[in-house]
MISELO-282555 format. One record per residue: residue in one letter; x, y, z of N, C-alpha, C in turn. Coordinates in steps of 0.2 Angstrom, whole numbers, plus 5000, padded with zeros to 4 digits. Atoms other than C-alpha are relative to their C-alpha. Layout:
N
AXYZXYZXYZ ...
***
This chain:
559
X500249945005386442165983500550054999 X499749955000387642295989500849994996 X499450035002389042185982500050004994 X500249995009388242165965500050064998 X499949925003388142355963500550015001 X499249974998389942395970500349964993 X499650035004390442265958499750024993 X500249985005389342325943500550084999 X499949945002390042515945501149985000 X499550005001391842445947500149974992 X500050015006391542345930500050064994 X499949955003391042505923500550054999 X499449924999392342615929500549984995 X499550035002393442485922500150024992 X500250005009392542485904500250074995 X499949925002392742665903500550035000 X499250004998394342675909500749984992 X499950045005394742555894500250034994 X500149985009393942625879500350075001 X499849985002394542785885501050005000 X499650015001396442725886500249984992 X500150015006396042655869500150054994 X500149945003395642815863500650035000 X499649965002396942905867500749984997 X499350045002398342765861499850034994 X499949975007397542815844500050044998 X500049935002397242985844500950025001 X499349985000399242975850500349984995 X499450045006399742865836499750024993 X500550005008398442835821499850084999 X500249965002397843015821500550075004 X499649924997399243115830500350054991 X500049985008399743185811499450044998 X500449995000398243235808499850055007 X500549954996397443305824500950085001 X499649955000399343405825499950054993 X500249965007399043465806499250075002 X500649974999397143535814500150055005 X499749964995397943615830500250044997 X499649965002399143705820499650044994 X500549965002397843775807499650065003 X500449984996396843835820500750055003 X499449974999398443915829500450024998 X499549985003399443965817499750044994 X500149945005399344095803500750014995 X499149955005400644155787499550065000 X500149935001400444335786500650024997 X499549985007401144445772500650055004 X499349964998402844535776499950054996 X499949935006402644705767500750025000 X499449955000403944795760500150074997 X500349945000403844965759500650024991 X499949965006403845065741500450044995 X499449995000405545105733499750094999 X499849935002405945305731500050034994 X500049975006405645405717500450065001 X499849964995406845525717500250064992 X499849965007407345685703500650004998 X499350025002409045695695500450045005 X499450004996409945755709500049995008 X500150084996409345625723499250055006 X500449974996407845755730499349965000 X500650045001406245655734499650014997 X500749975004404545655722499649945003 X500450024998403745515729500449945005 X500050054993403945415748499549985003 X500450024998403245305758500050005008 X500149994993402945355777499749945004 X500150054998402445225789499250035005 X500949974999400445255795499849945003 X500450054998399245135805499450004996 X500950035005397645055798499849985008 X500150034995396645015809499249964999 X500550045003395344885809499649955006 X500350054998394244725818500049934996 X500350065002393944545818499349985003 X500650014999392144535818499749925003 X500350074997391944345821500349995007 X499750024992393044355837499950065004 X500149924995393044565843499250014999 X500649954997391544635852500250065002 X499949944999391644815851499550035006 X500949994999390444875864499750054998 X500649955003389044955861500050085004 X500049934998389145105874500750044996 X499649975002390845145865500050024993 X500150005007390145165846500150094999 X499749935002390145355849500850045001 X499349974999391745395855500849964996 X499650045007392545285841499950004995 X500149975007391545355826500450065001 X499649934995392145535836500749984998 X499349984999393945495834500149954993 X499650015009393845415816499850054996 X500349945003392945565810499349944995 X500550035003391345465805499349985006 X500749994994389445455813500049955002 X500150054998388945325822499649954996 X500250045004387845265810500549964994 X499450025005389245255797500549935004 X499550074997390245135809499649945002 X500750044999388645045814499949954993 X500350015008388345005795500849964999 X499350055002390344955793500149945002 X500250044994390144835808499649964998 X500550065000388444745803500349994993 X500050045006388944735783500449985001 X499550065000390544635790500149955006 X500350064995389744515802500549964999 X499850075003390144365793500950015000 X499250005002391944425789500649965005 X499749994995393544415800500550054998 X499449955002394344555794499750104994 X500349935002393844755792500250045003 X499649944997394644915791499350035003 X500549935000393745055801500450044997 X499649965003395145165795500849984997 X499250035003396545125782500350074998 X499549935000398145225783499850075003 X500049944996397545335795500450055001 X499649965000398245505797500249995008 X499750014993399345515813499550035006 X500349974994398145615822499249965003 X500750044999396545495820500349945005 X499850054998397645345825500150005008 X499649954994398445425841499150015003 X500750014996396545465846499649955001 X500350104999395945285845500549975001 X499850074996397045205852500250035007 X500049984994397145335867499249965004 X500750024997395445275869500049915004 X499950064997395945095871499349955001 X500650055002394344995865500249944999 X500050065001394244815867499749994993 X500250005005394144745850500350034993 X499749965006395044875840500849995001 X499250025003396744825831500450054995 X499549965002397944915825500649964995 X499650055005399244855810500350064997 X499649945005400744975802500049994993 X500150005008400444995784500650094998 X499849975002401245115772499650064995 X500649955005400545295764500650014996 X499649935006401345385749499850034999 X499949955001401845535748500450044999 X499649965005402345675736500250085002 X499749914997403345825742499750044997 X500249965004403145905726499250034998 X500649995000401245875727499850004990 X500249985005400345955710500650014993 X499549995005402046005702500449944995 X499850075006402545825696499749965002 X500550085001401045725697499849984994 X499950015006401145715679500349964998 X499750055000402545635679499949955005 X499750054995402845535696499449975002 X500650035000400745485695500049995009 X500450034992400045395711499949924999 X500350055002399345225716499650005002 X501050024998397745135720500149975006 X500049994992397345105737500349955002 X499750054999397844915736500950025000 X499549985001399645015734500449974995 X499650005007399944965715499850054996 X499949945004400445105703499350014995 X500849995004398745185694500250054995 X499949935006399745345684500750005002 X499249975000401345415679500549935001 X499750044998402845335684500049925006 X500350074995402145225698499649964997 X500350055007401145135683500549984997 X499550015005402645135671500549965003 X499350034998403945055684499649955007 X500450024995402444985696500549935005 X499750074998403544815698500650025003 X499349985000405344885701499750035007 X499949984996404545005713499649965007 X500250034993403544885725500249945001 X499650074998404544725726499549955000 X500550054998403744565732500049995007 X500649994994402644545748500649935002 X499950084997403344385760499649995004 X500450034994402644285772500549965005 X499750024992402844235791499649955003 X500650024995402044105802500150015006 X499949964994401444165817499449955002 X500250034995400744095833499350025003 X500449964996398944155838499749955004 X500450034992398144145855499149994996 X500650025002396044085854500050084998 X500349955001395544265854500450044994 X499449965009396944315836500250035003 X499549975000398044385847500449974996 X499550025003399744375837500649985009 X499850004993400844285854500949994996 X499350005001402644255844500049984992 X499650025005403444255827500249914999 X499750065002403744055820500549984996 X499750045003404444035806500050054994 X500349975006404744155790500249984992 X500350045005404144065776500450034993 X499849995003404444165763500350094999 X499849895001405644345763499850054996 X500149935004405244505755500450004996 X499549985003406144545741499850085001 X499549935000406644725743499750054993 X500349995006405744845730500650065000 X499549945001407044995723499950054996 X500249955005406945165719500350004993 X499949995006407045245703500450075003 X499749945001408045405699499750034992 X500349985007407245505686500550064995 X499549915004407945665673499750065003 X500149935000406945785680500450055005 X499749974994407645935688499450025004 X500549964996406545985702499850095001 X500249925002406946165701499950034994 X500449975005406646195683499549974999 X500650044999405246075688499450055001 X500449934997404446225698500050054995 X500149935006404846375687499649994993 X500350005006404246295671499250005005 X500649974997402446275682499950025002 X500149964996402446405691499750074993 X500349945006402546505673499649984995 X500750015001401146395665499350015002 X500549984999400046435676499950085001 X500049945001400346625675499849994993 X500150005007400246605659499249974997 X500749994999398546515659499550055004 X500749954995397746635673500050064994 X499949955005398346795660499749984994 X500650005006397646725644499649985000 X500550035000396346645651499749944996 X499950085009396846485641499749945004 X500250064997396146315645500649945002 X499450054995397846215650500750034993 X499550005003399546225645500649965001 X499650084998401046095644500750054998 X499149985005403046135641500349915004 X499550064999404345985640500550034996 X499449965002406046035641500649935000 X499750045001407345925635500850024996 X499449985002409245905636500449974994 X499850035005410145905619500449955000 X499250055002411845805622499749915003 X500150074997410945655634499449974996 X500850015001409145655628499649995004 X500350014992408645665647499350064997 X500549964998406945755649500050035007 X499849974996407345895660499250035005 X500549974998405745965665499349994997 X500750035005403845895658499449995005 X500849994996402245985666499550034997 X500649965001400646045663499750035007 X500349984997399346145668499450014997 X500250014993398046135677500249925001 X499650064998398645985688499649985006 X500450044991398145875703500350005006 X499650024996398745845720499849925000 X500550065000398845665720500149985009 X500150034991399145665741499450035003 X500149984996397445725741499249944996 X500350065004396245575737499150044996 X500649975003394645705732500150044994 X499849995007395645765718500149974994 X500050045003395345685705499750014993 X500249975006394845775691500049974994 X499650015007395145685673500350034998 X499749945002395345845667500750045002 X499649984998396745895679500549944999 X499850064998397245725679500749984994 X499650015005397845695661500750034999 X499450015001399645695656500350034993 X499949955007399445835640500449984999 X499650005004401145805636500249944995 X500150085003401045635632499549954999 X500650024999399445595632499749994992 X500349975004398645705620500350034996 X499849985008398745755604499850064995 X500349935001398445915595500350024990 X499749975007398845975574500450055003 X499649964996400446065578500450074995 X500049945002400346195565500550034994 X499449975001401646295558500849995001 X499550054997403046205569500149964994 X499950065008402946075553500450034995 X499749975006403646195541500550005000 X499449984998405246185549500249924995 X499950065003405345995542499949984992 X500050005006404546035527500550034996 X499149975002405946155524500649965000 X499250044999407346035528499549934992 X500150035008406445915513500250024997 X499749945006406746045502500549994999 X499350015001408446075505500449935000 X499750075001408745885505499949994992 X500250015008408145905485500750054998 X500049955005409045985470500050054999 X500549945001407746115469500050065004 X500349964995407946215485500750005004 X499349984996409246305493500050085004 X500249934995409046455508499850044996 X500249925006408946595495499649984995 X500250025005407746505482499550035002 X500549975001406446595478499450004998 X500650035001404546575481499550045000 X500549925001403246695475499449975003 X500650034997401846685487499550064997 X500449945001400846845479499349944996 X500349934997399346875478499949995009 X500050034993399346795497499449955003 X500550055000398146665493500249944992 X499950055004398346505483499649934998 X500750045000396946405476500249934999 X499750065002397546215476499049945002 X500650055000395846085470499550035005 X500549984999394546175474500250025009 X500149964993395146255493500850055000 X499549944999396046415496500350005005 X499650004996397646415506500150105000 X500049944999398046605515500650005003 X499549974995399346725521499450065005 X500349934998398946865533500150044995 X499849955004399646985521500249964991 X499850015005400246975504501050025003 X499149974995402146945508500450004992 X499749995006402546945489500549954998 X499250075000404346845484500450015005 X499450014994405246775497500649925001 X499950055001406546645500499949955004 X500350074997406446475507500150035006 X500149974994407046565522499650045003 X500749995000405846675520499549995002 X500650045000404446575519499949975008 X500050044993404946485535500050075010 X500149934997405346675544499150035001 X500749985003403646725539499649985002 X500450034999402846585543499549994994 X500350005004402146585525499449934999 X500250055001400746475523500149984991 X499949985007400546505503500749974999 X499250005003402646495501500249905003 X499450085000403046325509499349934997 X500250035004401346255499500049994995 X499750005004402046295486500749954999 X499250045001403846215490499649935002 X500350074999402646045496499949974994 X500250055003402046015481500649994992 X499649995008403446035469500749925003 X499750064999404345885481499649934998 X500350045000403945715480499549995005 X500849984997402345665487500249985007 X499550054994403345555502500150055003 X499349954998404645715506499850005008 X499949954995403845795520499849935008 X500050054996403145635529500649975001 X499550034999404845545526500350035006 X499649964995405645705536499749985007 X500250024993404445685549500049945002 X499950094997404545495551500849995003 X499349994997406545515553500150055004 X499749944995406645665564499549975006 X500450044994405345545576499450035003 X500749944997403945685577499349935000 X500650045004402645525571500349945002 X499850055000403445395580499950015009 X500050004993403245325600500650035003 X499149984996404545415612500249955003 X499850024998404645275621500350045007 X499849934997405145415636500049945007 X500250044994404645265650499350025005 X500649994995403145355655499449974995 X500550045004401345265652499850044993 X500449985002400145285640500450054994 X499549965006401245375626499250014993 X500550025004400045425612500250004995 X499850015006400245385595499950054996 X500149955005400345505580499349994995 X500850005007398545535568500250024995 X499949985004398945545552499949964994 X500250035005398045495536500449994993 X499649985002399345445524499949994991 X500249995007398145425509499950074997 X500149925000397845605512500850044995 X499549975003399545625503500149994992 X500050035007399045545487499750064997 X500249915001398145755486500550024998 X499749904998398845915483499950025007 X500149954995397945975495500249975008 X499950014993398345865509500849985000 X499349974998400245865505500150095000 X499949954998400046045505499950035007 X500250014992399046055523500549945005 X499450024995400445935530500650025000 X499649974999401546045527500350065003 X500249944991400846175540499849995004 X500350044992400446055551499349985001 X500649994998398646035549499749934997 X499950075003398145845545500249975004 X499450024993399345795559499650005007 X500249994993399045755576500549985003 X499450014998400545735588500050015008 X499849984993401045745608500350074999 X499649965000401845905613501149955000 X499350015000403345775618500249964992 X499950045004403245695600500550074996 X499649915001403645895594500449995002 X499550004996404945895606500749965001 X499650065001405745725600500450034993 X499849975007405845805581500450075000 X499849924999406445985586500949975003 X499250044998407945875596500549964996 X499750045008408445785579500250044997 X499549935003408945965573500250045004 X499449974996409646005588500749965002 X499350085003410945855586500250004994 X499849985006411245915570499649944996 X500350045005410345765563500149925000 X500050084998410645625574499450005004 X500650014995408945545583500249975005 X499750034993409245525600499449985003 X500650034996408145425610499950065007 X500049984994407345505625499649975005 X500250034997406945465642499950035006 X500349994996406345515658500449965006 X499650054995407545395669500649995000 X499249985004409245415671500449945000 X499850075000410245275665500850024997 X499050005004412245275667500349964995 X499750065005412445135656500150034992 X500049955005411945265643500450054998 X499649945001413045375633499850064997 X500249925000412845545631500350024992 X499850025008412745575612499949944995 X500250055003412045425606499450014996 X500549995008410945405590500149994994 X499850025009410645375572500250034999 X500249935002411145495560499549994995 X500750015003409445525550499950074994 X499949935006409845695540500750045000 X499449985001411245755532500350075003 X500049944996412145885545500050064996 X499949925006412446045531499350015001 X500649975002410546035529499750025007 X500349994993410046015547500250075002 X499549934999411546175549499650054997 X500549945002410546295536499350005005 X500649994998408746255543500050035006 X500049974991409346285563500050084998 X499849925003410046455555499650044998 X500749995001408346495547499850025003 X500449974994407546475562500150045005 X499949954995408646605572499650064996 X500449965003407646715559499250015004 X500749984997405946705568500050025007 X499949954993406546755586500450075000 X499549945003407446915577499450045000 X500649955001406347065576499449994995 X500550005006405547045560499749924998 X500350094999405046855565499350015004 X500649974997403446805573500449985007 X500150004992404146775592500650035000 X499449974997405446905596499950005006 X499850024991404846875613500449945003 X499750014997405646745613500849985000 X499349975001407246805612500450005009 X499650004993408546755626500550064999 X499349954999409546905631500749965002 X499150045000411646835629499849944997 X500050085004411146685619499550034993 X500250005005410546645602499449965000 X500650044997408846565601500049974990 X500350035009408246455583499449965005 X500650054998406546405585499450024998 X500649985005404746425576499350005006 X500649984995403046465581499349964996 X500550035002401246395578499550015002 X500749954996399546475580499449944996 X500250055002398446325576499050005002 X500650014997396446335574499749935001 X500250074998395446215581499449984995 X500850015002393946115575499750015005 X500650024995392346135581499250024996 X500450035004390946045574500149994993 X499750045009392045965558500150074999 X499549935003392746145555500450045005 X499749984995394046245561499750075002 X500449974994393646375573500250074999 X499549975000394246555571500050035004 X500249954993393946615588500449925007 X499650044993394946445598500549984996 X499449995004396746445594500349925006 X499450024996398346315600500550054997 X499449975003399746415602500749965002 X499350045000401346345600500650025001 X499349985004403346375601500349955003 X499450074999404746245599500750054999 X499349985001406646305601500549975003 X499350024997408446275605500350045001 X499349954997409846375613500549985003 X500049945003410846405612500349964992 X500050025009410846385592500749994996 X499750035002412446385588500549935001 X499850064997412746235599499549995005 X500450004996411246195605499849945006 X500150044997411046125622499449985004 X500650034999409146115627499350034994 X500649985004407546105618499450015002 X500349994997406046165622499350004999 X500650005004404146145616499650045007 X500649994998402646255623499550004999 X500749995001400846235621499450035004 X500749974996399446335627499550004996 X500950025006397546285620499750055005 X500849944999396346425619500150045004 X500049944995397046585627499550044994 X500349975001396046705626500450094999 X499949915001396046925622500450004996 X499549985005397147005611500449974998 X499550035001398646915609499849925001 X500050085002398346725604500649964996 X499750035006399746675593500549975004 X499550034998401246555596500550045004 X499449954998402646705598499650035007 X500249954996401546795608499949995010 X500150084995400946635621500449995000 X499750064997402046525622500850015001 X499150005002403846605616500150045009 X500049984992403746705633500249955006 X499850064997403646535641500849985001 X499350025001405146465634500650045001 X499349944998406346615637500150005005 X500149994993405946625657500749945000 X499550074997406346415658500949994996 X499250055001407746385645500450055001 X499449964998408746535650500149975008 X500050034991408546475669500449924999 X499650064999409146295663500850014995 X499350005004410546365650500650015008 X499749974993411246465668500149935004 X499950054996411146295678500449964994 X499350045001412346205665500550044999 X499349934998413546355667500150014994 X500049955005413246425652500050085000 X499949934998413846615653499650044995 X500349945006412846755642500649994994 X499750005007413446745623499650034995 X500349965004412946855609500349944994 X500150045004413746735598499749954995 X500750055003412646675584500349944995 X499750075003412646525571500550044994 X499449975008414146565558499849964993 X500450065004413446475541500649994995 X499849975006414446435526500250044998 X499849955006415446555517499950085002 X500049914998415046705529500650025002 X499449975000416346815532500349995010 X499850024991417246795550500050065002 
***
């Protein structure tokens, strides 16, 4: 009996010895591919290879937008137990309740992957990980950050938390500045440690900054004096874009009020938008300077031709155009000195119906800048409205129009090139020559018009203020009611000034706008010329331009 058992249990041992031999010859041969492809699943990981977010930098290599290197910090819920007695002293050093972390934790049960804190500032990270809790991981990621802050968030924007471009230039150039992501595979132990780098799959490309045109110190000085300029006339924002005439670089292009975008509760729309190129405004009086250059491109009109605005009201199809005053007979320069509403709709209707739109189509007021920042806005302008009188004479002072302040800024640079249109941009590109452009208006007429408009920064113009001491200024002014409720408003004004200097070789141009100051002084010269004289003199001095009295010489004056 004891023989038949012995020999039963060694039959067994045998049988199992067998099949399990069997087994492993096939798991060695038939299913080694396989069970090695499931092991390495399990054991193996690709992870992304970031690469950190090119430099944005101003024209002369100073930072506007970097990326510092920051921790996140996070768990893997399917594999870490955070415990339980440490939930206080880990909400405590992320700045959040216990409930709050409680609540992050259960809605990521299921997961295997959850920030407690993404891009943590140094001082949260630095306390959690003093603490040394089982469970909590740590991973270096990237923040960005804007020296400049508020002062050129306008232009250099922000991005989205994913770390793609959402405004400004970081939208506009999104691709260039974050390169492409790679991948690695990596070796993890059962519990997701990472134990060794394997194998990297696929490299990073390398993302590259950008260099822009702006200067950062006529960066600051122009905001610094729009927001004086808001808090004083208690105006609701206001925008300058400063632009260099010989490259058609954009030297300087901010508004006010603005955002910080390093601070993520900032987020105003209102502060947010990009006034200069965004938004669009009827730009008033500034139009007259184009309707004058039609003119003198006719027959009919020539500096001293003469335009009787009396009685100082003009009744065209049933609606009355006005001056302040009665200014009586003046010439075309006059008219455009004066700011005569009456005198230049007068001079509109006696051109073709086309003229003054043509001007502004070729001088690029009505056309995209193309400048490289997003979101560019288009011009409004109804062009049935010309088949009237009365809407070629209201587009003749600007009203009917709607425009950026950088679209003004594009058309006021077309006559400071004497009548070549130069493209502009915001990015600096060596491949570019300095001085390139159509020509789009005949220079002699371009010559009279600029010369005109040294007339309205003269005493008896509407902006003597702004008159640069040692240089000559040409530039127009624009006092512009609003609508409000289908009419216009006579209590909320845009004020306007556009100019160049120096005028008889001008090398920067300049637009202001400020909407809806308030108190006494409301007008174009009174608002905005102020503006302009502070920056373009600060930017005439920075190309080594020395004071000069010398004005434009015209035709036939005497030397």
């Amino acid at each position: 009996m004891n023989n038949k058992r012995h020999n039963f249990v060694l039959v067994l041992f045998a049988l199992v010895t067998t099949v399990m031999l069997v087994r492993m010859f096939i798991l060695a041969t038939y299913d080694r591919e396989f069970l090695q492809d499931r092991g390495n699943s399990l054991a193996q990981r690709e992870v992304s290879v970031p690469t950190t977010r090119g430099v944005i930098y101003d024209r002369s290599g100073q930072p506007l937008a970097v990326s510092t290197p920051v921790k996140s910090i996070w768990t893997d819920p399917g594999i870490d137990t955070i415990p339980r007695d440490s939930y206080e002293d880990l909400a405590l050093a992320l700045h959040m309740t216990v409930a709050e972390l409680e609540r992050k934790l259960w809605d990521a049960r299921d997961r295997r992957f959850v920030y407690l804190k993404k891009r943590a500032p140094h001082e949260i990270s630095e306390a959690v990980e003093l603490l040394g809790i089982p469970g909590v991981r740590f991973t270096t990621e990237y923040r960005r950050y804007y020296p400049a802050a508020e002062v050129t968030a306008h232009v250099v924007g922000l991005i989205k938390n994913d770390g793609t471009g959402a405004e400004g230039l970081e939208l506009s150039h999104d691709r260039t500045l974050r390169g492409e992501v790679g991948t690695r595979r990596v070796l993890r132990s059962r519990d997701g440690r990472k134990l060794r780098d394997l194998l990297l799959v696929d490299p990073p490309k390398h993302s590259e900054g950008i260099t822009t045109t702006i200067d950062l110190g006529l960066q600051y000085l122009a905001f610094r004096h729009l927001r004086e300029t808001v808090t004083e006339h208690e105006a609701k924002s206001a925008t300058l874009v400063l632009i260099d005439v010989y490259s058609g670089e954009i030297l300087a292009l901010t508004s006010y009020p603005s955002y910080n975008p390093n601070d993520g509760g900032d987020r105003a729309f209102s502060r947010m938008r990009n006034r200069a190129v965004t938004d669009t405004y009827e730009p008033g009086s500034t139009i007259k300077t184009f309707a004058s250059l039609a003119a003198l491109e006719t027959d009919h009109f020539e500096i001293a031709t003469k335009v009787d605005t009396s009685p100082g009201y003009f009744g065209i199809g049933g609606h009355l155009v006005e001056d302040p005053r009665n200014y009586g007979e003046l010439s075309l320069e006059g008219v455009l000195v004066k700011s005569s509403q009456v005198g230049i709709s007068k001079v509109a209707l006696k051109l073709d119906k086309y003229a003054v739109f043509s001007a502004l189509n070729r001088a690029g007021v009505i056309s995209t800048p193309h400048s490289g920042l997003p979101h560019e806005a288009l011009a409004h302008i109804n062009i049935e409205d010309l088949e009237r009188d009365i809407g070629r004479a209201t587009l003749a002072y600007g009203y009917g129009l709607r425009i950026s302040p950088l679209q003004l800024a594009m058309g006021y640079l077309t006559l400071a090139t004497g009548g070549v249109r130069r493209p502009v941009s915001i990015i600096r590109d060596s491949s570019r020559s300095a001085g390139s452009g159509s020509r789009v208006f005949d220079p002699s007429d371009v010559h009279d018009v600029v010369g005109m408009l040294e007339g309205v920064v003269s005493p008896i113009g509407t902006a003597p203020k702004a008159n640069i001491a040692g240089f000559q200024v040409a530039g127009k002014t624009g006092t512009v009611r609003k609508i409000s409720g289908g009419e216009y408003d006579e209590d909320r004004h845009i004020a306007w000034f556009v100019g160049m200097a120096p005028s008889s070789d001008p090398r920067i141009v300049a637009v202001v706008m400020v909407d809806e100051p308030k108190g006494e002084i409301r007008s174009g010269g009174g608002v905005s010329g102020p503006v302009f004289a502070v920056v373009a003199r600060h930017a005439l001095h920075l190309m080594g331009l020395a004071d000069s009295q010398n004005g434009r010489k015209r035709d036939g004056d005497a030397a």
